[in-house]
N, C-alpha and C positions, 0 to 999 in steps of 0.2 A: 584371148589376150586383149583383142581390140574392148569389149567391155569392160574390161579393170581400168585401161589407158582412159574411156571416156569422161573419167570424172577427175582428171589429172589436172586441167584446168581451173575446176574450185577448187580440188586439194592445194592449187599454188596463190588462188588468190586468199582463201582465207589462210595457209601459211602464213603469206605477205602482209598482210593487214596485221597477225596478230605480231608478228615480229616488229613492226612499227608499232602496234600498241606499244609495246616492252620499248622502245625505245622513246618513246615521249617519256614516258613513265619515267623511266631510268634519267632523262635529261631534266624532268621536273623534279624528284627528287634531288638529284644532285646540287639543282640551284636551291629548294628550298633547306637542307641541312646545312647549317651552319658550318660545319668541319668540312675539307677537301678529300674525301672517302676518296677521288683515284691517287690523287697526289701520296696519302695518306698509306694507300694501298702499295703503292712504286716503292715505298721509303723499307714497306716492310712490317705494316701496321696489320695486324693477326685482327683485332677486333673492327675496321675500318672495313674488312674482308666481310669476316661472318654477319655483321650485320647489313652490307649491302646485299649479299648473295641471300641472305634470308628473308629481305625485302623483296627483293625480287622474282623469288618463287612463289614469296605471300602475292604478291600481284599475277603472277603467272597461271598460279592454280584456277583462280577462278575465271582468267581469259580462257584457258581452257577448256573448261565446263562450260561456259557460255559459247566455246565455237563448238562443243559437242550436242548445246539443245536448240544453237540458234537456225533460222531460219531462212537467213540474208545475212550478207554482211553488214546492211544496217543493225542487226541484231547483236552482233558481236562487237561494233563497234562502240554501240550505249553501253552493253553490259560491261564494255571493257573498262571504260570512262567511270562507270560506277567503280569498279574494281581498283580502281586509280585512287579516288575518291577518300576508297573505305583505308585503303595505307595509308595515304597521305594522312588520313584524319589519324590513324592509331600512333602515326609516329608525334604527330603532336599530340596523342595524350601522354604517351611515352616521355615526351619532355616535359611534360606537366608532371609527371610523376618520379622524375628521376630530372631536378633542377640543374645537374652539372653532368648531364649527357654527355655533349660537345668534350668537355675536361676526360672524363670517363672512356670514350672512343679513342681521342686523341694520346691518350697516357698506354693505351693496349692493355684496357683491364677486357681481359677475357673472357673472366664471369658475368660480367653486364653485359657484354657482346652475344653472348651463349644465349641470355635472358632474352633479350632484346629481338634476336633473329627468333629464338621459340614462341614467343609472340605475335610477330609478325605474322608466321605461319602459319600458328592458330587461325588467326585474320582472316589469314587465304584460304584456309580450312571451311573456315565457317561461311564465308563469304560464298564461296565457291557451292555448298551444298545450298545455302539460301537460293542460289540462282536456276535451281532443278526444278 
């Protein structure tokens, strides 16, 4: 038992670390989208939902992967910052490619929400196997 307990202390820092990734993340996003996703979210907005929670996993998966091949928590903390990065960047092509996003989220179109979080995902997908 005492063996399994000895490595209980990195399972809690890199825990920690990456739960803080996820939380810049989630605070950087939120100030960069123009629409009020929690506000949005409280009211009862269906598509405000799916596509934050779909951002969020795209960002989560490849934290993940990078705390499963990293080496330090320096390691997990770049690869995490890149993972940040690579959403940040999709959501703004995302808006480049869909000019009335904000309108879209805001009105609870569901099918662009649906779109929009499958994408994401991909992101995290892809991001995430690039990091192995």
């Amino acid at each position: 038992m005492h063996e399994y307990l000895s490595t209980l202390p990195n399972f809690l820092m890199y825990l920690g670390l990456s739960v803080v990734l996820l939380g810049v993340f989630m605070g950087l996003y939120l100030v960069i989208t123009p629409q009020h996703e929690l506000r949005l979210i409280h009211q009862g907005n269906i598509s405000a939902s799916v596509v934050l929670t779909g951002t969020l996993l795209g960002f989560a998966l490849p934290v993940a992967s990078a705390m499963a091949h990293s080496v330090a928590l320096l390691d997990l903390a770049l690869w995490g910052a890149v993972a940040g990065v690579v959403q940040l960047l999709t959501y703004l092509v995302l808006r480049l490619l869909i000019p009335d996003l904000r309108q879209q989220i805001e009105t609870d179109r569901v099918s662009v929400a649906i779109l929009l979080a499958g994408l994401t995902l991909c992101m995290g997908l892809l991001n995430a196997a690039a990091m192995t």
